[in-house]
Backbone as a ProteinNet text record, in pm:
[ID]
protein_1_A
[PRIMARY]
XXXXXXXXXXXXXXXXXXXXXXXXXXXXXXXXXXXXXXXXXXXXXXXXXXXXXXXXXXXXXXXXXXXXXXXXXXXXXXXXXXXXXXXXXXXXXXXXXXXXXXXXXXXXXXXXXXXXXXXXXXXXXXXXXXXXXXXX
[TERTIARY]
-2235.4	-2201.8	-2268.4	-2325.7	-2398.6	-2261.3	-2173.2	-2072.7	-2076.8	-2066.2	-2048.2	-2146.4	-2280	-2367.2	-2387.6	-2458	-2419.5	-2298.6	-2188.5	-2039.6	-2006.1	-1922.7	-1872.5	-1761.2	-1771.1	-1675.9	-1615.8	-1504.5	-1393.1	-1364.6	-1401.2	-1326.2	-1197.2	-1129.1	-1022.9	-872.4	-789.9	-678.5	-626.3	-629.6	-614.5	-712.9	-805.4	-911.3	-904.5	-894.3	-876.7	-774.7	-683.9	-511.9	-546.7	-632.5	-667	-751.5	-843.7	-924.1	-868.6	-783.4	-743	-621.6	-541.9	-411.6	-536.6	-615.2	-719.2	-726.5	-804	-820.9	-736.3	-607.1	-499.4	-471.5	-489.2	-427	-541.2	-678.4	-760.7	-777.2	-738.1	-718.7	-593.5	-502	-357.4	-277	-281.3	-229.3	-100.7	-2.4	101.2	51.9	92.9	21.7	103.2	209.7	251	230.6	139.6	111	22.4	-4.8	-82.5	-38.8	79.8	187.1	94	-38.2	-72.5	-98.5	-120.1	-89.4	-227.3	-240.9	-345.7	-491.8	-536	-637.8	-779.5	-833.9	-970.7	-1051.5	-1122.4	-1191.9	-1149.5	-1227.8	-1226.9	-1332.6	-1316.7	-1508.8	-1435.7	-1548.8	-1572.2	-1691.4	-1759	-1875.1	-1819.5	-1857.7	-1808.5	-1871.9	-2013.8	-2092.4	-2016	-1940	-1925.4	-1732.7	-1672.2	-1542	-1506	-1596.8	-1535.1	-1487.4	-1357.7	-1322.6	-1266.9	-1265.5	-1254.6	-1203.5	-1080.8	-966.1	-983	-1000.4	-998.8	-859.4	-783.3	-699.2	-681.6	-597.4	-593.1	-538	-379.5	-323.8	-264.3	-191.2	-142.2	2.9	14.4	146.5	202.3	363.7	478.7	557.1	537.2	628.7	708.2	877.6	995.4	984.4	917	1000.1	1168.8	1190	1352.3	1409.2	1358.5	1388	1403.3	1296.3	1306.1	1287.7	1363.5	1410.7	1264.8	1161.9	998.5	949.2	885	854	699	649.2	450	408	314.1	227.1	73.7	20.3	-128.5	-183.2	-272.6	-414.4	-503.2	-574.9	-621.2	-776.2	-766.5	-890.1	-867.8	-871.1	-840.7	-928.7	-969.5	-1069.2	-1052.5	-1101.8	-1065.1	-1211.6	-1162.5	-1182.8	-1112.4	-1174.9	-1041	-1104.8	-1021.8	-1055.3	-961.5	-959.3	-853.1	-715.6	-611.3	-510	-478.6	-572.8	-568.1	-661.7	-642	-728	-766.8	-845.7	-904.8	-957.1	-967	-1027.5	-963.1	-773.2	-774.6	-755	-788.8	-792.4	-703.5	-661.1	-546.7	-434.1	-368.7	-243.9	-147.3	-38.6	46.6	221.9	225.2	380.5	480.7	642.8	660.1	757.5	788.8	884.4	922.7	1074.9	1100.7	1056.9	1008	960	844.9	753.9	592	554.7	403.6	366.8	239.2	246.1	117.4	40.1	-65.1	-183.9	-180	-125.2	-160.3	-350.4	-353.9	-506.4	-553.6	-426.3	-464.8	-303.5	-372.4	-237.1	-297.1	-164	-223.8	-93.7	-151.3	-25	-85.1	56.9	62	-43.8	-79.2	-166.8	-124.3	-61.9	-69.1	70.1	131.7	288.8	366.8	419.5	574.4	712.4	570.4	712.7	695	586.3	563.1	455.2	474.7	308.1	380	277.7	248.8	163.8	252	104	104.3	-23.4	-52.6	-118	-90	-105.9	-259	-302.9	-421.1	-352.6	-233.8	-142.6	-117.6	-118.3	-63.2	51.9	125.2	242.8	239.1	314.2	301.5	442.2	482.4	573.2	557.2	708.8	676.2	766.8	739.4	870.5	830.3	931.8	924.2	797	728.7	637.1	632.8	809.9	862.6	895.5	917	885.4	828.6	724.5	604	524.1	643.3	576	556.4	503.7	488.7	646.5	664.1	730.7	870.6	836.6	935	918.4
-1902.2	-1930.4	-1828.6	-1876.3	-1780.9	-1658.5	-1762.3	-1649.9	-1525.7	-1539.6	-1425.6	-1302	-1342.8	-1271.6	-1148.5	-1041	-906	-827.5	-916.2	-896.9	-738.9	-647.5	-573.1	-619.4	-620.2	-707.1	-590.1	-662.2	-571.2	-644.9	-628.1	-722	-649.9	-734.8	-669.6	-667.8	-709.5	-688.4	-554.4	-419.5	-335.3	-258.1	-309.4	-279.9	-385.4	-493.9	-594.7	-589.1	-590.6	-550.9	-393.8	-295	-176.9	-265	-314.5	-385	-450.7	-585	-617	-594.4	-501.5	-396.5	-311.7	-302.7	-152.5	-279.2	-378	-484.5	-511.9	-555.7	-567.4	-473.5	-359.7	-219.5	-188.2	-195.6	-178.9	-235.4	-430.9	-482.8	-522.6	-439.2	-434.1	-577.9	-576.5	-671.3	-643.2	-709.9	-666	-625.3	-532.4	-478	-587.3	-656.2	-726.2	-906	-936.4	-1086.8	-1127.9	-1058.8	-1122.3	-1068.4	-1172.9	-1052.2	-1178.2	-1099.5	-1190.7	-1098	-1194.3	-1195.9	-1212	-1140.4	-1147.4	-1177.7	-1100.7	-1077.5	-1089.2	-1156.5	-1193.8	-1087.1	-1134.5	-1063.3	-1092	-933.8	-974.1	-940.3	-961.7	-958.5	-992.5	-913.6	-887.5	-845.1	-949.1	-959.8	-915.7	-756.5	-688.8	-774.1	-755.7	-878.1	-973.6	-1051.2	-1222.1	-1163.6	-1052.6	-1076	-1198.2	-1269.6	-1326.8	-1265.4	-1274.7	-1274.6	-1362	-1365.1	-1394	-1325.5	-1431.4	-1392.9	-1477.6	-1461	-1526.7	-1460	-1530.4	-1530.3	-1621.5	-1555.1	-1679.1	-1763.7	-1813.7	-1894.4	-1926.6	-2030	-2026.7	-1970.4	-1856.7	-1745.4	-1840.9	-1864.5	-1881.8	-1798.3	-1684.3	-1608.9	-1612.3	-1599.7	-1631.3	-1502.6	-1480.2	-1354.3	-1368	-1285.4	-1294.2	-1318.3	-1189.8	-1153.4	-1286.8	-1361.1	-1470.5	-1634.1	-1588.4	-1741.8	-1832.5	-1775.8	-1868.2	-1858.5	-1990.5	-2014.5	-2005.1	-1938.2	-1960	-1962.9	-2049.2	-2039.9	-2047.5	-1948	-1912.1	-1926.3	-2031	-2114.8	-2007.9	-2021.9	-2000.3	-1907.8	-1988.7	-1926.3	-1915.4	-1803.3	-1749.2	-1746.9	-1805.1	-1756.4	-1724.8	-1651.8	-1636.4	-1551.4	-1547.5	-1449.6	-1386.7	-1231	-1112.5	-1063.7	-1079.9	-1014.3	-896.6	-816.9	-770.6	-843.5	-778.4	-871.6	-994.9	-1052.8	-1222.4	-1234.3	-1342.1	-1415.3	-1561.3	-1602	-1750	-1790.3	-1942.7	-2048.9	-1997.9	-1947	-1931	-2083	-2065.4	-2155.7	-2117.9	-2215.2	-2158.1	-2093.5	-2106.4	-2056.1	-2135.3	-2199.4	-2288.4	-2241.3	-2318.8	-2247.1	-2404.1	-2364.6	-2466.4	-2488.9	-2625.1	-2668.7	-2787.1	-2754.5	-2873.6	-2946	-3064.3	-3129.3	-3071	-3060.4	-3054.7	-2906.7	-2849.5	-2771.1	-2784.5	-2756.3	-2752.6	-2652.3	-2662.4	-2517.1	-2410.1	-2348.6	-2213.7	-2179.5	-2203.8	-2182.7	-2054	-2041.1	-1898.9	-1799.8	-1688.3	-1577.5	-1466.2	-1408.4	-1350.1	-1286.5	-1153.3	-1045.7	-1036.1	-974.4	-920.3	-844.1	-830	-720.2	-740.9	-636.4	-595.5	-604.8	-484.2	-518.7	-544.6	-673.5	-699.7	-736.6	-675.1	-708.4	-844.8	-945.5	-1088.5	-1125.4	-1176.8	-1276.2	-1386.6	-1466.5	-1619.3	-1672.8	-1803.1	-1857.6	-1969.4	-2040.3	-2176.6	-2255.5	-2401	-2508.4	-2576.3	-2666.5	-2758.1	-2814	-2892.3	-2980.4	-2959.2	-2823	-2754	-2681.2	-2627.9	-2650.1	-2440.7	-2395.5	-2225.1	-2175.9	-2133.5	-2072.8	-1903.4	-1820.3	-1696.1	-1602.2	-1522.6	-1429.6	-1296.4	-1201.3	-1040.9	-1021.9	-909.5	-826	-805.8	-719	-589.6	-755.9	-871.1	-922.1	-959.7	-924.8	-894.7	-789.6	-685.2	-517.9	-539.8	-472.6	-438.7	-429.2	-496.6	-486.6	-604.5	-660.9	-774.8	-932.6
-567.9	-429.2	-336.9	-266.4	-120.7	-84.5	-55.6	-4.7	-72.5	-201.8	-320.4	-306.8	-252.6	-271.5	-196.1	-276	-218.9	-207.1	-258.9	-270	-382.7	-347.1	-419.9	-564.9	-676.4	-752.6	-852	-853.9	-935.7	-1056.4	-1238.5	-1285.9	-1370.7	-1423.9	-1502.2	-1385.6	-1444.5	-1359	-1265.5	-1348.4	-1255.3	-1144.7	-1167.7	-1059.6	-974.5	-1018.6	-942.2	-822.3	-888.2	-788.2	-683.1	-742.3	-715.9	-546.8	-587.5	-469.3	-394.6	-454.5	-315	-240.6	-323.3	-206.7	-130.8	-138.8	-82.8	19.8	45.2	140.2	210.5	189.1	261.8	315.7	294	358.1	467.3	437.5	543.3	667.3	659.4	721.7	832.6	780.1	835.3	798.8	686.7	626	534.7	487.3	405.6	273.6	177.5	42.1	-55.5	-6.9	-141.9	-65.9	-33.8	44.2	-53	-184.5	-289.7	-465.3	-431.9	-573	-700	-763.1	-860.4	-1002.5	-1076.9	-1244.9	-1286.4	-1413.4	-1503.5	-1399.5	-1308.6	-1282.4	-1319.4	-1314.8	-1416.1	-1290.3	-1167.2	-1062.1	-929.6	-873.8	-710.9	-706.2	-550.6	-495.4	-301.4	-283.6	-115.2	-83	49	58	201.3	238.7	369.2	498.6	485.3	617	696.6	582.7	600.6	616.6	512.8	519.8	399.6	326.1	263	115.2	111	-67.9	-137	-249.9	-372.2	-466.4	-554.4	-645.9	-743.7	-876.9	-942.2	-1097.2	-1118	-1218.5	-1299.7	-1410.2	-1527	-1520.2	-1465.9	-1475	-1302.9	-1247.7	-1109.9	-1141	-1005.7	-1020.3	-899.4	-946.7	-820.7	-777	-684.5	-616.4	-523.7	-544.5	-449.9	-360.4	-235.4	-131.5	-142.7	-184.2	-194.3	-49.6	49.9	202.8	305.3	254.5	338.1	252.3	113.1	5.2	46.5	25	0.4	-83.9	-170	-268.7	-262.7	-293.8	-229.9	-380.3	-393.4	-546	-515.2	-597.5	-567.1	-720.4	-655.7	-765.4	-838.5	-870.8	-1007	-945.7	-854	-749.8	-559	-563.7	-408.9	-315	-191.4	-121.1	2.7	83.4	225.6	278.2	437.5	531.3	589.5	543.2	614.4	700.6	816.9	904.2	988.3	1031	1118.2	1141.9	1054.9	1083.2	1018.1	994	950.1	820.3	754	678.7	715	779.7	799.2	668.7	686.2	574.5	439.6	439.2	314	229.3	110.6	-3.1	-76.8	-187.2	-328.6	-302.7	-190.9	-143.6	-68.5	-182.8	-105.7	-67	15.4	47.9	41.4	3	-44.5	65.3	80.3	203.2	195.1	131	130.7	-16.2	-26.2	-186.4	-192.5	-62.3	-26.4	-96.7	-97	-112.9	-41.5	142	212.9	224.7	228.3	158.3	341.9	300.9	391	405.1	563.4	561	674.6	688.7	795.6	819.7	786.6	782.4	872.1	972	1093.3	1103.1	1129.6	1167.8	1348.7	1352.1	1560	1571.1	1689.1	1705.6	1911.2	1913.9	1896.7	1852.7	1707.7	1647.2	1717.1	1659.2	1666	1566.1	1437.2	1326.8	1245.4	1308.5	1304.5	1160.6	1095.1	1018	1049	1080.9	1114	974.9	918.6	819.7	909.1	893.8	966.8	876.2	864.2	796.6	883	761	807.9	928.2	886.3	967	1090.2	1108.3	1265.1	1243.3	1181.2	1159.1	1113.4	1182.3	1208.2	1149.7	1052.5	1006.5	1061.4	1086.5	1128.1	1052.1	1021.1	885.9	944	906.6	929.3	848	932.2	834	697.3	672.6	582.5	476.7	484	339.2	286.1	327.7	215.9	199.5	201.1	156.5	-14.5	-59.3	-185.4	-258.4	-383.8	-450.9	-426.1	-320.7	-260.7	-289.8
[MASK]
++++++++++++++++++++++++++++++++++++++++++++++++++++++++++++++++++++++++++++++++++++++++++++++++++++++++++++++++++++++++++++++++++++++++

């Protein structure tokens, strides 16, 4: 993939997880908004902002704080940017029977405590920051 190219890559799970909490944290993003399993690679292509997650199997994680069910695919993709990730891929949130794919995640700027995910659909869910700190 073009995107990929020139990309920094991490493989192995704990380098992996090592890379993209380091991403989330640079970007002002929550450190636990990507609670994933068995890590195959990451990769970040700084230019473009785009990354890439790739793992072994699809992980379902409950935020306890705010009772959400989100399950993340097998392959991750986005753009990070300040605050946000646009065009994410492989990340669904569940509502209801449905499971509609989260395609953009965006913290305040300037803070208010807020992430917003937003649907293809239109459709903007808003939760505290602090549940999705690390370890939650």
């Amino acid at each position: 993939m073009a995107e990929k190219e020139g990309g920094i890559v991490k493989q192995g799970h704990d380098e992996g997880m090592k890379m993209a909490i380091a991403l989330l944290e640079e970007f002002g993003l929550p450190a636990g908004l990507l609670p994933l399993e068995e890590v195959i690679e990451v990769g970040f292509e700084r230019n473009t902002g785009y990354m890439w997650i790739v793992q072994k199997k699809k992980v379902e994680h409950n935020f306890k704080m705010i009772s959400k069910l989100v399950g993340y695919d097998t392959q991750i993709t986005g753009f990070v940017d300040k605050k946000r990730i646009k065009k994410l891929k492989g990340v669904k949130a569940k509502e209801l029977m449905l499971w509609p794919p989260v395609n953009e995640i965006v913290v305040d700027d300037p803070p208010t405590g807020q992430i917003h995910f937003k649907s293809l659909a239109g459709v903007t869910k808003t939760f505290p920051i602090e549940a999705f700190a690390a370890g939650q």
